[in-house]
Backbone as JSON, one array per atom type, in Angstrom:
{
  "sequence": "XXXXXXXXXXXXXXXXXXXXXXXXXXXXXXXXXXXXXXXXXXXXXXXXXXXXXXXXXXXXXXXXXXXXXXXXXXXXXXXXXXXXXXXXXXXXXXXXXXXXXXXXXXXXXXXXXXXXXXX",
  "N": [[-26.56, -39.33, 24.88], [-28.71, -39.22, 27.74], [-31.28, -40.74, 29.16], [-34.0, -39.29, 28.75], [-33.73, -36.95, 27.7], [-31.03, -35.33, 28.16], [-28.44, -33.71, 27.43], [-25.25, -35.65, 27.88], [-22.32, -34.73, 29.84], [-20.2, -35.15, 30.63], [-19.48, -36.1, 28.15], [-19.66, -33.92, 26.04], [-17.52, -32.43, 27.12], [-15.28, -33.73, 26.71], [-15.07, -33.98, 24.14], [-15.34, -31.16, 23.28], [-12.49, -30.68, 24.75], [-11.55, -32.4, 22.86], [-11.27, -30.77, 20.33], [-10.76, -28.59, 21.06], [-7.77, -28.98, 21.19], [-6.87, -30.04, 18.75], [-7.8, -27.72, 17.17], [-5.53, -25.85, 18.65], [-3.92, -27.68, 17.58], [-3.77, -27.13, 14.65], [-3.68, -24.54, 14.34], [-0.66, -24.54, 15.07], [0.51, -25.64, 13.38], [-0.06, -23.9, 10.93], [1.5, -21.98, 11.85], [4.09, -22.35, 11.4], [3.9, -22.97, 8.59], [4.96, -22.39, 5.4], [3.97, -19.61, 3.19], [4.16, -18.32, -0.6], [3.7, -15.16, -2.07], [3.78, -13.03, -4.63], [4.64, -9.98, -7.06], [5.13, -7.96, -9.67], [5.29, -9.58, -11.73], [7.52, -11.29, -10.62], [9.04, -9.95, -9.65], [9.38, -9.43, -7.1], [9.42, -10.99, -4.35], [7.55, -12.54, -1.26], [7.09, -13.83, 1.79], [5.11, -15.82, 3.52], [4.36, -16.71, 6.97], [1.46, -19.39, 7.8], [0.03, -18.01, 9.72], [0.21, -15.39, 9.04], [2.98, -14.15, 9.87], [5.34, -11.82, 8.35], [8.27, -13.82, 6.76], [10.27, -13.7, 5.24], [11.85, -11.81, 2.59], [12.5, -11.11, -0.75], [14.08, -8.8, -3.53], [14.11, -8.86, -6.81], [17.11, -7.83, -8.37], [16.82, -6.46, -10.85], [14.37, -4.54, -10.13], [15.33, -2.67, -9.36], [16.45, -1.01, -11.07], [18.49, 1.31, -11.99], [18.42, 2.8, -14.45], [15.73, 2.83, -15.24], [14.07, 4.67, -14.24], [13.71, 7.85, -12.44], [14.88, 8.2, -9.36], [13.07, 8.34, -7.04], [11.14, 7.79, -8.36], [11.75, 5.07, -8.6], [11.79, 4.36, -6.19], [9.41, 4.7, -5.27], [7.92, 3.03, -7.1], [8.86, 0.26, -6.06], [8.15, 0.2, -3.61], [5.56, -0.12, -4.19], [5.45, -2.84, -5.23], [6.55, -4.33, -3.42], [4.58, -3.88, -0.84], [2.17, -5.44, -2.67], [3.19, -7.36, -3.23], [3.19, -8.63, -0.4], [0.72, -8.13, 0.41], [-0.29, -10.64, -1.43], [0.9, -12.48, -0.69], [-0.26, -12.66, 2.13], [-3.06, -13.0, 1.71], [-2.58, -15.69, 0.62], [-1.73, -16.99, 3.04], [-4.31, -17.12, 4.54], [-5.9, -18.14, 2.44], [-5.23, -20.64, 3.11], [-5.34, -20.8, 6.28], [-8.3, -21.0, 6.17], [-8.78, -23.33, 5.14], [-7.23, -24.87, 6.55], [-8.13, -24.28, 9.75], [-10.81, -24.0, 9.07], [-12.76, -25.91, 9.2], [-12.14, -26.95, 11.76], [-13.74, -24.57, 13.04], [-16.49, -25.0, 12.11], [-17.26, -27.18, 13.54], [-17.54, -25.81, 15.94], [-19.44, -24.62, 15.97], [-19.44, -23.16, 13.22], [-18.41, -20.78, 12.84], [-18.55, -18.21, 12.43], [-18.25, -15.4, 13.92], [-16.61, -15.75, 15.94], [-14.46, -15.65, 18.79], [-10.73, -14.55, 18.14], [-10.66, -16.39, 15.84], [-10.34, -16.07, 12.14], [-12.07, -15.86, 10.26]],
  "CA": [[-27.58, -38.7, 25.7], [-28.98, -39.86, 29.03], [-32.61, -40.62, 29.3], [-34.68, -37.39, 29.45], [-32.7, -36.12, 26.64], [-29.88, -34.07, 28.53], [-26.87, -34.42, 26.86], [-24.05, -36.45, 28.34], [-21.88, -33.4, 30.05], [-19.06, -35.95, 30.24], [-19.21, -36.55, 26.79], [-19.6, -32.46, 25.77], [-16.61, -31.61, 27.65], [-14.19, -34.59, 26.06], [-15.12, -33.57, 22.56], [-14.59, -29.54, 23.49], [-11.0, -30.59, 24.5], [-10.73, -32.59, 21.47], [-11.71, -29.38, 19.41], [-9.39, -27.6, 21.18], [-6.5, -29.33, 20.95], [-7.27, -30.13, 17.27], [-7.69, -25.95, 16.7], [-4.53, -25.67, 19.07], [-2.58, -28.14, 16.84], [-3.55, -26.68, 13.37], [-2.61, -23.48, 14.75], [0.85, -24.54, 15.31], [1.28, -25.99, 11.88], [0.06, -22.78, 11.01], [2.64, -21.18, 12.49], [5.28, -23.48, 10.89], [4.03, -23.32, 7.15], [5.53, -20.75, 4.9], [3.54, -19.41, 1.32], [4.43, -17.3, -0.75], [3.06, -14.11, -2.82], [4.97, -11.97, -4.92], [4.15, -8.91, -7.91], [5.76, -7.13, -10.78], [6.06, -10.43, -12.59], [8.1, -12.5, -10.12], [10.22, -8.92, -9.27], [9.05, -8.82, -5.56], [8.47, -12.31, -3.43], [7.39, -12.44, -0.41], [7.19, -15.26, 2.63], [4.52, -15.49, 5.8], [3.47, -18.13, 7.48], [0.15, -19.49, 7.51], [-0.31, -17.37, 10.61], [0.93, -14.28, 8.37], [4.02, -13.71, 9.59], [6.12, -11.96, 7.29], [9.8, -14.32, 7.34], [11.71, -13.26, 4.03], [10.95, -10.98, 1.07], [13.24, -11.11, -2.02], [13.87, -8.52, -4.46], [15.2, -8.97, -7.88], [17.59, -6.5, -8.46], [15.85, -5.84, -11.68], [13.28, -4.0, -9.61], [16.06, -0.86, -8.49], [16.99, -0.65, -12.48], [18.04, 2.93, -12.16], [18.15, 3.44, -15.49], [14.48, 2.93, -15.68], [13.32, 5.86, -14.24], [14.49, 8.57, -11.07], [15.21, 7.48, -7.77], [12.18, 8.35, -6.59], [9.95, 6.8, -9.06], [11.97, 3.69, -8.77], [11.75, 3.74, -4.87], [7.98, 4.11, -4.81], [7.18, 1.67, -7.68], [9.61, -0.49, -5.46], [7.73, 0.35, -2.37], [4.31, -0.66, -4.0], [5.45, -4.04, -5.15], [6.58, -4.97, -1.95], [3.19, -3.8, -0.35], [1.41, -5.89, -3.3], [3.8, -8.79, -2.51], [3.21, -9.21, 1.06], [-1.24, -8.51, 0.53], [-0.58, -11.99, -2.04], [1.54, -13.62, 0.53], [-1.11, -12.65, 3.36], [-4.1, -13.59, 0.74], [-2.35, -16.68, 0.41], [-1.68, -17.45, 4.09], [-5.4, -16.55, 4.91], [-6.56, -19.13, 1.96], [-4.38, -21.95, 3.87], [-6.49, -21.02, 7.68], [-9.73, -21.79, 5.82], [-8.52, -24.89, 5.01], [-6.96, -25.73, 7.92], [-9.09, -23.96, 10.71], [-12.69, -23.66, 9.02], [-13.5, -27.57, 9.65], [-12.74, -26.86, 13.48], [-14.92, -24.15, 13.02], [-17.44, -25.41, 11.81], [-17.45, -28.32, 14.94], [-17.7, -25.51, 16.85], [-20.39, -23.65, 15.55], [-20.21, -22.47, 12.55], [-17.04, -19.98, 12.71], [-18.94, -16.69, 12.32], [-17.95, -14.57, 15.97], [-15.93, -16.99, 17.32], [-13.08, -14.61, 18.64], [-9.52, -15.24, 17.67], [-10.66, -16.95, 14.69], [-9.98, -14.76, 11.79], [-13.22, -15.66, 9.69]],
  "C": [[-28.11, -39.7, 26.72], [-30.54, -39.91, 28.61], [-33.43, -39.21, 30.0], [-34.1, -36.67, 28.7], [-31.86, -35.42, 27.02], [-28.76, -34.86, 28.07], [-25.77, -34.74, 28.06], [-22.8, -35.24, 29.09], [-20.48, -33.36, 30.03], [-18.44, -35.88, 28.92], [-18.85, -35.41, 26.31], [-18.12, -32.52, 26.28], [-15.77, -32.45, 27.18], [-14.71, -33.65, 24.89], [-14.56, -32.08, 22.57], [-13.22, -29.9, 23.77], [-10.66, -31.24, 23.42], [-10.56, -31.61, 20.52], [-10.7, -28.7, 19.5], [-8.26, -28.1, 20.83], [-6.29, -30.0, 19.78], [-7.04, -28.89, 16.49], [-5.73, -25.81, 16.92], [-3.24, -26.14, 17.92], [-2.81, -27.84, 15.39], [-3.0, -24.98, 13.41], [-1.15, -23.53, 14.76], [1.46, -24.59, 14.24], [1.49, -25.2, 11.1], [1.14, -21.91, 10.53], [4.52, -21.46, 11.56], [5.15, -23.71, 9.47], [3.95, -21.92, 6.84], [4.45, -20.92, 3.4], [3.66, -18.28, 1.3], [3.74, -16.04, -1.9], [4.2, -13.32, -3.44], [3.96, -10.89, -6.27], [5.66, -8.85, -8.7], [6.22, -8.8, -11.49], [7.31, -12.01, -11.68], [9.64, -11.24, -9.16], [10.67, -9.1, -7.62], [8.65, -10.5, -4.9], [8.32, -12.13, -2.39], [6.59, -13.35, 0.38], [6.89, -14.92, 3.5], [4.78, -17.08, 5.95], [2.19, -18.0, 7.91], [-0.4, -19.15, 8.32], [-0.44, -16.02, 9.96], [1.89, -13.53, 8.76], [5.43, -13.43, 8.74], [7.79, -12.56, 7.77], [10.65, -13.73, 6.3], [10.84, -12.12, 3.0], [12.53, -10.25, 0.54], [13.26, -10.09, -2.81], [15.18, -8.11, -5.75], [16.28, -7.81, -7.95], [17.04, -5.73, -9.83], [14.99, -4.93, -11.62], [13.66, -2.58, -9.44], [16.55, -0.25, -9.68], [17.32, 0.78, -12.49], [18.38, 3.52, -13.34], [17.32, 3.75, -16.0], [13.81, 3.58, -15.5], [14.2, 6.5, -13.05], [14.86, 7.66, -9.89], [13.94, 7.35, -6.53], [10.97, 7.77, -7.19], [10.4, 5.5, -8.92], [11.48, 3.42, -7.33], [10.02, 3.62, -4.48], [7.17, 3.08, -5.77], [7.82, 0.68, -6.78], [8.85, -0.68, -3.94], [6.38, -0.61, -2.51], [4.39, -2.28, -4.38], [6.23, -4.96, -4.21], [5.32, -4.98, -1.41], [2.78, -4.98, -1.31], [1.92, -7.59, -2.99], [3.35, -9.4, -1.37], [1.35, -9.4, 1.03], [-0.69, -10.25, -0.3], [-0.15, -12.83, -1.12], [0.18, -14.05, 1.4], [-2.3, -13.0, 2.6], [-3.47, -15.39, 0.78], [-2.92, -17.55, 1.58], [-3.15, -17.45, 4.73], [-6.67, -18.01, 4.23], [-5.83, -20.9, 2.89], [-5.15, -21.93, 5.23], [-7.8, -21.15, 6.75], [-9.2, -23.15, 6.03], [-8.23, -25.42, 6.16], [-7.7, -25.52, 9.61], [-10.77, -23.85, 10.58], [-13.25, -25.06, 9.2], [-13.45, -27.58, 10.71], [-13.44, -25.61, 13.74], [-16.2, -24.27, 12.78], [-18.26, -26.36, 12.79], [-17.81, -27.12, 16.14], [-18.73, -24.05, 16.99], [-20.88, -22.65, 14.27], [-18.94, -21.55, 11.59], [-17.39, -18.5, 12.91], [-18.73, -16.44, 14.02], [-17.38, -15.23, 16.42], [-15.02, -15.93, 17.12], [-11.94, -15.44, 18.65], [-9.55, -15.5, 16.79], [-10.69, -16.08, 13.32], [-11.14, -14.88, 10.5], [-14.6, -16.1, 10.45]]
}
């Protein structure tokens, strides 16, 4: 701070690009780290990235057993542990941006309303 208390405007505006390009680069990593979620026991996996895009999703063949019930009961229990797969994935990927984006939120206010930011 300068005499007269006004903050430094110099100084403000370095630190905001450090922020950013701090956000910018945990974003990327983001982007670039995979976790995974899965259901029915290990039947169903399923792979975002810590952005939540879904990249793979596995399923045992155990899961299409059609001896274990119709074709239609197998395809919608089959349906919901995919769905249940991909929420744990995206639960996952979601607990990984705290971690890695809520400390440059926090530098930058807080996190609550900041747009883009997804808490």
């Amino acid at each position: 701070m300068i005499p007269g208390g006004q903050p430094n405007m110099q100084q403000l505006l370095q630190q905001a690009q450090k922020m950013q390009q701090d956000l910018q680069r945990a974003q990327e990593e983001l982007a670039n780290t995979e976790v995974d979620g899965q259901a029915g026991g290990g039947l169903v996996k399923a792979t975002v990235t810590g952005a939540g895009e879904l990249r793979a999703l596995k399923i045992d063949p155990k899961a299409v057993d059609p001896a274990a019930a119709s074709p239609e009961e197998t395809a919608e229990t089959l349906a919901d542990l995919v769905v249940a797969a991909v929420q744990a994935a995206n639960a996952n990927a979601q607990s990984l941006q705290q971690q890695k984006l809520g400390p440059l939120a926090q530098g930058l206010g807080g996190g609550s309303g900041i747009p883009g930011l997804p808490f």
